[in-house]
GUDREN-855892 format. One record per atom (N, C-alpha, C, O, CB): residue in three letters; x, y, z. Coordinates in steps of 0.2 Angstrom, whole numbers, plus 2048, in hexadecimal, padded with zeros to 3 digits. Glycine has a CB too. Layout:
<nodes>
ALAXYZ ...
</nodes>
This chain:
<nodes>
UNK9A1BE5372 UNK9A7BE436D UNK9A8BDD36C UNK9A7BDA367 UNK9ADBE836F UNK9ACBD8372 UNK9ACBD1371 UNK9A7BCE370 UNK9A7BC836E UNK9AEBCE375 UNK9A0BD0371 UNK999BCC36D UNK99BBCD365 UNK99BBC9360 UNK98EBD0370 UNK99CBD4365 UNK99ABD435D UNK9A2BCF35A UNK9A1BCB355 UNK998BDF35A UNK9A9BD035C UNK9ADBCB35A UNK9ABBC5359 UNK9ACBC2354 UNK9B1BCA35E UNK9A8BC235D UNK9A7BBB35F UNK99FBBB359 UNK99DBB5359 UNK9A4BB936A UNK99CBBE356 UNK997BBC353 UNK99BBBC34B UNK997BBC346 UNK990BC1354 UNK9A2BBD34A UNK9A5BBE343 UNK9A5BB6341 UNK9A8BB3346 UNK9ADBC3342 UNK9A3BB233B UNK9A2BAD33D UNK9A9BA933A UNK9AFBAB33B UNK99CBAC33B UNK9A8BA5338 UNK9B3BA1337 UNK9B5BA2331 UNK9BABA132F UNK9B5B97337 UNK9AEBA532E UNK9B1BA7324 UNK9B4BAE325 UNK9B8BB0320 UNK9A8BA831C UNK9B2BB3329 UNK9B3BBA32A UNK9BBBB732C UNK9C0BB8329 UNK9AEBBF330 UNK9BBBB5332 UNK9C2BB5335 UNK9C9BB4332 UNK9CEBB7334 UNK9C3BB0339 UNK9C7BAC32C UNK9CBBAA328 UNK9CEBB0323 UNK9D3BB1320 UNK9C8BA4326 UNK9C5BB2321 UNK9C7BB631C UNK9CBBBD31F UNK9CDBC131A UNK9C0BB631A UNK9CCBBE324 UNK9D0BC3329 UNK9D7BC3327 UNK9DABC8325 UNK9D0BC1330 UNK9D9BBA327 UNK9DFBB9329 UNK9E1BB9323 UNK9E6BBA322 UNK9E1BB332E UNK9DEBB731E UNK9E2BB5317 UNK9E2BBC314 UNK9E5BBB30F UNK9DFBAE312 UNK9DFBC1315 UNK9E1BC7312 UNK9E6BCA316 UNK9E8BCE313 UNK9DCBCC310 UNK9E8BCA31B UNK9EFBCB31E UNK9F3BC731F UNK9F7BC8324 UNK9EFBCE322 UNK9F4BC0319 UNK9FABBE316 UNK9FBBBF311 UNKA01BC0310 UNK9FABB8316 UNK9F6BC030B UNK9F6BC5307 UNK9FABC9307 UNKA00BCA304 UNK9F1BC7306 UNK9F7BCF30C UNK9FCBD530F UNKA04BD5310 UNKA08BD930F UNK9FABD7315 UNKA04BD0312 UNKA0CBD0316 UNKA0FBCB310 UNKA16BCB30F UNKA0DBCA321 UNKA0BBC730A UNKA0FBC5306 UNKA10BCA300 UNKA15BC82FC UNKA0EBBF304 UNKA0DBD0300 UNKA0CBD42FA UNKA12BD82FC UNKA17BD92F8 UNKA03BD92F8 UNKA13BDB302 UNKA18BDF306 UNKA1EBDC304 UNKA23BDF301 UNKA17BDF30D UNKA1EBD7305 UNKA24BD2304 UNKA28BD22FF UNKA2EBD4300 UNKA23BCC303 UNKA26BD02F9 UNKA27BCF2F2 UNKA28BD72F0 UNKA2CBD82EC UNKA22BCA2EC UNKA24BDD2F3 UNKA25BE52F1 UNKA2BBE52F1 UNKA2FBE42EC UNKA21BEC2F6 UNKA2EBE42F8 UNKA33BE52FA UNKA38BE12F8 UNKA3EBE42F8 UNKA33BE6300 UNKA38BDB2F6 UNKA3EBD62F0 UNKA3EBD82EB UNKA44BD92E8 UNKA3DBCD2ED UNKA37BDA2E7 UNKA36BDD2E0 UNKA3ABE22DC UNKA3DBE12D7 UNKA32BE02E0 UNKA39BE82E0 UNKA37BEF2E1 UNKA3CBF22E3 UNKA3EBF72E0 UNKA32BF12E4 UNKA3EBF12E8 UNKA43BF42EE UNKA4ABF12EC UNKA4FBF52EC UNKA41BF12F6 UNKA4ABEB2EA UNKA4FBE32E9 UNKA52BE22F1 UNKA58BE02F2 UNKA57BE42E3 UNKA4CBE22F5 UNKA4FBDE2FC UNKA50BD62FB UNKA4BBD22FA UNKA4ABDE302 UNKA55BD42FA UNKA57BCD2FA UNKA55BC9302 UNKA57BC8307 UNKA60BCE2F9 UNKA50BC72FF UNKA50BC2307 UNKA53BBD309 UNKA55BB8305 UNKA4ABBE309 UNKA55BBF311 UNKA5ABB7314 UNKA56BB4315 UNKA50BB5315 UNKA5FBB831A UNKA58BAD317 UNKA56BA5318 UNKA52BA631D UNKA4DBA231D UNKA5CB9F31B UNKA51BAD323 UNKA4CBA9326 UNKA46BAF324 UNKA41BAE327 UNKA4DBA832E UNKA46BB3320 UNKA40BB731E UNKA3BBB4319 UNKA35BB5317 UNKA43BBD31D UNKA41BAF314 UNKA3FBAA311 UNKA39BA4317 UNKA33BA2315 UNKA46BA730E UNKA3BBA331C UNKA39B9D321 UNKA32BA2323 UNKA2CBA0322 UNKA3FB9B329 UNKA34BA9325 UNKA2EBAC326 UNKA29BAC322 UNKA23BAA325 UNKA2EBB1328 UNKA28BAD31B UNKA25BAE314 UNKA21BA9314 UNKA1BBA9313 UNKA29BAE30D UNKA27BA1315 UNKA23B9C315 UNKA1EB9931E UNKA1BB9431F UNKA2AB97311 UNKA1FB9D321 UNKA19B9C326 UNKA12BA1325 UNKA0DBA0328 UNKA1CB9D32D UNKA14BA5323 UNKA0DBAA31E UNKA0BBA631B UNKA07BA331C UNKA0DBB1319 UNKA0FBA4315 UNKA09B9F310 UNKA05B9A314 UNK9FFB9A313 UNKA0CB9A30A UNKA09B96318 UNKA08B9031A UNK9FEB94322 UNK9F9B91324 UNKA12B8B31E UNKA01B99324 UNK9FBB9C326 UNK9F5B9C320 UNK9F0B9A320 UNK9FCBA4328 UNK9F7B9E31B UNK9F1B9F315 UNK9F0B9B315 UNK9EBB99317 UNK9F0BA330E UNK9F4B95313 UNK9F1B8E313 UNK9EAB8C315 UNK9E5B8B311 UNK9F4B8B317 UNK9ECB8C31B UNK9EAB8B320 UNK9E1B8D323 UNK9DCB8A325 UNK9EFB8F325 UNK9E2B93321 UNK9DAB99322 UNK9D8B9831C UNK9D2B9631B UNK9DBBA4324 UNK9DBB99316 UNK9D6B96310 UNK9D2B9430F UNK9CEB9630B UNK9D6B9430E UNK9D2B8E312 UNK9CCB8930E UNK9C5B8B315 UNK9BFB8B314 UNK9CFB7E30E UNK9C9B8C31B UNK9C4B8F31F UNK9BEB9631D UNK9B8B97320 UNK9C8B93325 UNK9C1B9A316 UNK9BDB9E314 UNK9B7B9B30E UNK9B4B9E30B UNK9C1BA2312 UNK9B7B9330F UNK9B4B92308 UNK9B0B8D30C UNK9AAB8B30B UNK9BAB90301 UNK9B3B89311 UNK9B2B82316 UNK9AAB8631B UNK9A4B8531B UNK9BBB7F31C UNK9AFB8C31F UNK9AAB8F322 UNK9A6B8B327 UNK9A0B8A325 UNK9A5B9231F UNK9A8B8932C UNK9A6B81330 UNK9A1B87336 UNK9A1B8C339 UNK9B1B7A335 UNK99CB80335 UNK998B8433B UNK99DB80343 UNK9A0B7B345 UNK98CB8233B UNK99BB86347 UNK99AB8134F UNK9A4B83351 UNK9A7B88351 UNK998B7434F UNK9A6B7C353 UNK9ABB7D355 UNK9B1B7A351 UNK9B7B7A352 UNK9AAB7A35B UNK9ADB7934C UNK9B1B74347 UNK9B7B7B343 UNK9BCB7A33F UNK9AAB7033F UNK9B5B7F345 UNK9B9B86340 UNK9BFB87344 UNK9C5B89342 UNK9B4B8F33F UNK9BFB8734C UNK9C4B8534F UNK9CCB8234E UNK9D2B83351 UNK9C0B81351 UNK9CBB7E349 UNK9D0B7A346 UNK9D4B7E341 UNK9DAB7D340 UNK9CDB73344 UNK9D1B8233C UNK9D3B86339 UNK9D7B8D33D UNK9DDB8F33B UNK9CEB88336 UNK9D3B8F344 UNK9D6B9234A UNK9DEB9034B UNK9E3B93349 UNK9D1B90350 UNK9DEB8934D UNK9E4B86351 UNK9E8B8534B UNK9EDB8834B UNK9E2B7E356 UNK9E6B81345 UNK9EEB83340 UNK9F0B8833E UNK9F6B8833B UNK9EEB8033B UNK9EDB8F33E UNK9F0B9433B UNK9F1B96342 UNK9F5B9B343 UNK9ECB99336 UNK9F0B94346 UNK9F5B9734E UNK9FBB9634D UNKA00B9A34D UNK9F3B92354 UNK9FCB8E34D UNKA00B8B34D UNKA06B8D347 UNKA0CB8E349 UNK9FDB8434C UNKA03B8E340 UNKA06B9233B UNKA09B9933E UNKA0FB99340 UNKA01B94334 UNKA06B9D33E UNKA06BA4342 UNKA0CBA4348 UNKA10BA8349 UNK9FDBA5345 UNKA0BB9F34C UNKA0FB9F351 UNKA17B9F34F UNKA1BBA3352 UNKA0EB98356 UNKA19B9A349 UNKA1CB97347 UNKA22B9E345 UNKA28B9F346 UNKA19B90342 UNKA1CBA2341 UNKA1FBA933E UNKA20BAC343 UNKA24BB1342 UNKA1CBAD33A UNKA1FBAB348 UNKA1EBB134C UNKA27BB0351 UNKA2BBB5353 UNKA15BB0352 UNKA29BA9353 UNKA2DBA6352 UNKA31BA834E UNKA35BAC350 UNKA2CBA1352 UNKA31BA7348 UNKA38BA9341 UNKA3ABAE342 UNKA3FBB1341 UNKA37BA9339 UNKA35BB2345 UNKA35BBA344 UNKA3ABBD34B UNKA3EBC234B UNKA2BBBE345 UNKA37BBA34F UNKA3BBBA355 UNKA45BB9355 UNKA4ABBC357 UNKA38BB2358 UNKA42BB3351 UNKA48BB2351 UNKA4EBB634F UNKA53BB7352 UNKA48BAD34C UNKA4CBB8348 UNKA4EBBE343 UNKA4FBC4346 UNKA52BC8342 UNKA4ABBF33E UNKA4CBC634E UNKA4DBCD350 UNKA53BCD354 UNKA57BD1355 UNKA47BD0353 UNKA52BC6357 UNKA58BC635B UNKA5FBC3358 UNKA63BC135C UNKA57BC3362 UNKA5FBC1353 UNKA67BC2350 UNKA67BCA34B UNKA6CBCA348 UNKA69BBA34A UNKA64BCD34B UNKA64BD434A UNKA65BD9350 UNKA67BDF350 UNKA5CBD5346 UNKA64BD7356 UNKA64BD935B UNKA6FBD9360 UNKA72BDD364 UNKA5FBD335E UNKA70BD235B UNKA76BD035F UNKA7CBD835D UNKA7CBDD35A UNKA7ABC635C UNKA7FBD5361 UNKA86BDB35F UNKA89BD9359 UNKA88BD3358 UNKA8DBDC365 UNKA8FBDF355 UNKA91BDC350 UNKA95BD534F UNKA95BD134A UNKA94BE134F UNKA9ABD4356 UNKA9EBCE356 UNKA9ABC9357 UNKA9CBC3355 UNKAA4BCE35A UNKA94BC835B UNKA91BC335E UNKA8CBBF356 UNKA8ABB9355 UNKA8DBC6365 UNKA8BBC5350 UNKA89BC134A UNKA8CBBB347 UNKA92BBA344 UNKA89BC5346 UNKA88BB8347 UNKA8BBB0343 UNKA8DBB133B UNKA8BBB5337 UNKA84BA8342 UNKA93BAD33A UNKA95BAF333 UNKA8FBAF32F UNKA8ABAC330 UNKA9BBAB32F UNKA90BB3328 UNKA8ABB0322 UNKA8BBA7322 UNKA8EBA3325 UNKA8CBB4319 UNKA88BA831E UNKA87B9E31B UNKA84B9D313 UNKA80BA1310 UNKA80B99322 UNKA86B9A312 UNKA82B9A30A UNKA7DB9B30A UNKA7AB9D30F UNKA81B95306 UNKA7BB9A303 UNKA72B9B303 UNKA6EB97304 UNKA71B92304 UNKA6FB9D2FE UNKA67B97305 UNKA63B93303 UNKA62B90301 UNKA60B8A303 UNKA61B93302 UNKA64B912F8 UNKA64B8C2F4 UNKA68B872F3 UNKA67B812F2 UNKA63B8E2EF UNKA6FB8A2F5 UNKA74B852F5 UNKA74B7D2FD UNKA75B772FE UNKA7BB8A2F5 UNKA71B82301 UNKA70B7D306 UNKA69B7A307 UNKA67B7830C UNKA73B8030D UNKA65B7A301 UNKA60B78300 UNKA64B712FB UNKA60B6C2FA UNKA5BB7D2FE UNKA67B712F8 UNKA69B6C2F2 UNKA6FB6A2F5 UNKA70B642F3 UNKA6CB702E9 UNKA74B6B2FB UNKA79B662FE UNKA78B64306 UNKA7BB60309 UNKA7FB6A2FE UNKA72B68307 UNKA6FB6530F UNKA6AB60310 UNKA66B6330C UNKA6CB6A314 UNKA67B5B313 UNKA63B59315 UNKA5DB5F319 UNKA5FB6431D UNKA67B55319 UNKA55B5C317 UNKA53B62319 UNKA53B65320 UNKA52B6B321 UNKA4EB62317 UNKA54B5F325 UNKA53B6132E UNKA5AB6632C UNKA58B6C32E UNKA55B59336 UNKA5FB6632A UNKA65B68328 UNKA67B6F328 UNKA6AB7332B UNKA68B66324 UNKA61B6F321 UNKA5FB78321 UNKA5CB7B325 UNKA5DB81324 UNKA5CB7A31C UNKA57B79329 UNKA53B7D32E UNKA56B7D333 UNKA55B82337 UNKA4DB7932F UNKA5BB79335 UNKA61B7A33A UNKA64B80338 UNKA63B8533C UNKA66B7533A UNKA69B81332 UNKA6DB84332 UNKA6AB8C32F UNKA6EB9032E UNKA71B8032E UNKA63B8D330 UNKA61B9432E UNKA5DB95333 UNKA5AB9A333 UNKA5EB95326 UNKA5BB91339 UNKA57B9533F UNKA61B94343 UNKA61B98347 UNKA4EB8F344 UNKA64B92342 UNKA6DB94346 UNKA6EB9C344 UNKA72BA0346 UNKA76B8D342 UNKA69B9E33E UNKA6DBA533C UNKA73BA7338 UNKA78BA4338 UNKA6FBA9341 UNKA72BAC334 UNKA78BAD332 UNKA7ABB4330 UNKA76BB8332 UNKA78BA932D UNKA80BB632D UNKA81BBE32F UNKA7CBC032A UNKA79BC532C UNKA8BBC132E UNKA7BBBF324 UNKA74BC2321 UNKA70BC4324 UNKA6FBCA325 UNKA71BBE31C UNKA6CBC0327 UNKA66BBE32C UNKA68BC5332 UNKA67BCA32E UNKA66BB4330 UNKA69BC7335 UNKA6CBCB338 UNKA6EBD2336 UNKA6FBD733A UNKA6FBC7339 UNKA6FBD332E UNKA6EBDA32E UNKA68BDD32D UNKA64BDA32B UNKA71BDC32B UNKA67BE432E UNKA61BE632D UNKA62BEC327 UNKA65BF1326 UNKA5DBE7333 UNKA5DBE9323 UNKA5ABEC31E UNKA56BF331B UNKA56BF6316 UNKA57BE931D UNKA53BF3323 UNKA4CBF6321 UNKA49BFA328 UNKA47BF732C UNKA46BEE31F UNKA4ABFF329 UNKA45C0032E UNKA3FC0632E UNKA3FC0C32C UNKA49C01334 UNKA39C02330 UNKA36C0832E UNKA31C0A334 UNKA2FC05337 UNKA32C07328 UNKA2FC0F338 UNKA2BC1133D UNKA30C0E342 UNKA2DC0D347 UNKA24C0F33D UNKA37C0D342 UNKA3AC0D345 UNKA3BC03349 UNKA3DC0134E UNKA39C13347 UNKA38C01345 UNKA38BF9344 UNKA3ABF633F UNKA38BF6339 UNKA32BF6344 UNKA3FBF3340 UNKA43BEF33B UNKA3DBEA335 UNKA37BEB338 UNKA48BE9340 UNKA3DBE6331 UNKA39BE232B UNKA37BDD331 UNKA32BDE334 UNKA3EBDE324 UNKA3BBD8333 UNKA39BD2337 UNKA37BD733D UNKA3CBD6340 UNKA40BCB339 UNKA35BDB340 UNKA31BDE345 UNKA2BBDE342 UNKA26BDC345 UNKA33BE5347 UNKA2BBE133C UNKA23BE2338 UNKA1EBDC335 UNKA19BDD333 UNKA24BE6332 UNKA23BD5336 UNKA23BCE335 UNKA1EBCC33A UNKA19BCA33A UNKA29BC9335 UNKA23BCE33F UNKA20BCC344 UNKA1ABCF34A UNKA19BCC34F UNKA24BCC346 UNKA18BD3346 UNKA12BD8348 UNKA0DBD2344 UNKA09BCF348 UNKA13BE0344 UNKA0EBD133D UNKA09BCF339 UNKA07BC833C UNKA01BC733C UNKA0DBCE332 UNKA0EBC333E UNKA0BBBE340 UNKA07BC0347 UNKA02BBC348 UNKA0FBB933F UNKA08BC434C UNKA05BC5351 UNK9FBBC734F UNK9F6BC4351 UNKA09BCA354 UNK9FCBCB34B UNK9F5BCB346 UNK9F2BC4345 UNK9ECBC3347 UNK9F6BCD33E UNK9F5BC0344 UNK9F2BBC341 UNK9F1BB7347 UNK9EDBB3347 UNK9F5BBA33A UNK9F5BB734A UNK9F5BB2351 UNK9EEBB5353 UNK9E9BB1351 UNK9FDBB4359 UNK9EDBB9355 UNK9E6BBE359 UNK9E0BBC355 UNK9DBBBA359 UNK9E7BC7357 UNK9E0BBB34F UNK9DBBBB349 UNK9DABB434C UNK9D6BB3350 UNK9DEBBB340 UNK9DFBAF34A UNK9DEBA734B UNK9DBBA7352 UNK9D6BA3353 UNK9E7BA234B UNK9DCBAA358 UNK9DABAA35F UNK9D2BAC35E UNK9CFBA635E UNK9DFBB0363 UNK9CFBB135E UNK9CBBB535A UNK9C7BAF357 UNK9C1BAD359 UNK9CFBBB355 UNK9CABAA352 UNK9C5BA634F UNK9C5BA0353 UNK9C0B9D352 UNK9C7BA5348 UNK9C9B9D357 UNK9C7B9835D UNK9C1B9B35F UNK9BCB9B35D UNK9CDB96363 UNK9C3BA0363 UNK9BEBA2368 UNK9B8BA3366 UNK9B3BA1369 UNK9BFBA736C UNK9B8BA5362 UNK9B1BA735E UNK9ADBA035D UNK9A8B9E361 UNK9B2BA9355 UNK9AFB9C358 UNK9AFB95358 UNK9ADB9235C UNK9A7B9135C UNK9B4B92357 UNK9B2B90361 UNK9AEB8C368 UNK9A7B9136D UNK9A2B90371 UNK9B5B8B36F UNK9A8B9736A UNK9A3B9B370 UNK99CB9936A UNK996B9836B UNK9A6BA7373 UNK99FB99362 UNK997B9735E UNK994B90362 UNK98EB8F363 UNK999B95356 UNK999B8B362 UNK997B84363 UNK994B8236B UNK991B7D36C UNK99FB80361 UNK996B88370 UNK991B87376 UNK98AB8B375 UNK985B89377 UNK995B8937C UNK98CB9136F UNK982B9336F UNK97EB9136A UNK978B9236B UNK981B9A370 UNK980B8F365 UNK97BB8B35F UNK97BB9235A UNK97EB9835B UNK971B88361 UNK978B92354 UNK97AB9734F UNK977B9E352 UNK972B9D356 UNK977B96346 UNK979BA4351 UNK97ABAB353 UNK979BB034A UNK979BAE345 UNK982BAD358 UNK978BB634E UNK977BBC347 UNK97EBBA347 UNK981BB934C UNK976BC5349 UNK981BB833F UNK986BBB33E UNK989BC033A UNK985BC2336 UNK988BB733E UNK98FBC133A UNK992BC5337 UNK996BC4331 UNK999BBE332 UNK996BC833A UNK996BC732C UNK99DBC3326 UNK99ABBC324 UNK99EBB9320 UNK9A5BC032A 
</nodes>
């Protein structure tokens, strides 16, 4: 089973990861659309660490680096992926706190995007706020940022998955491959 992983080559992997940003951004906008879930500031932050994953694996589906070089596509959607995996984090456990221990609401986004400095805003919406903290949604008995946070774990794995592959290509020279 890990031979046949390790023979998927860096266009399969990428191509892995960017259809389940796809996924988690189609889910997204269903649920703002459709539903009218209003997203708070940090599900917005999460949305924007999915893209910045697709970013990322993109050009890897088209680049398709032999050896160890695909590696680097590995390590930034890690790094992306981690980042969500973090926001997501974040978001469960002010969903987690008790009622009095929730931080008041705070304006919006937009407004504290046009009167804050940007380190300012990334401060003041990973601090939380009472939006951020209610929940919306549960389904299979997991809250939205639970199912965020699944996604980016996917995708952490994937990115992992395509290091290893990557370097285990670049110690044996080209193989059957897959994808």
């Amino acid at each position: 089973m890990i031979d046949k992983l390790s023979r998927i080559i860096c266009r399969g992997w990428c191509l892995l990861g960017v259809l389940i940003c796809i996924l988690m951004m189609a889910v997204a906008l269903l649920l703002e659309h459709l539903w009218g879930l209003e997203p708070c500031p940090l599900c917005i932050f999460q949305r924007i660490a999915v893209i910045a994953t697709f970013l990322v694996l993109l050009p890897g589906i088209f680049h398709n680096p032999k050896g160890k070089a695909g590696a680097v596509y590995g390590v930034g959607a890690l790094i992306t992926s981690g980042a969500g995996i973090a926001l997501a984090g974040r978001h469960l456990w002010l969903q987690s706190l008790p009622p009095d221990a929730v931080p008041s609401c705070g304006p919006g986004l937009d407004y504290m995007l046009e009167v804050l400095p940007f380190w300012g805003v990334i401060s003041q919406v990973l601090s939380g706020s009472g939006e951020c903290a209610e929940i919306h949604g549960i389904w299979l008995g997991i809250t939205l940022p639970g199912w965020t946070m699944m996604g980016f774990a996917v995708l952490a794995l994937i990115s992992i998955a395509l290091i290893l592959s990557s370097l285990r290509r670049g110690r044996r020279g080209p193989s059957k491959r897959l994808l």
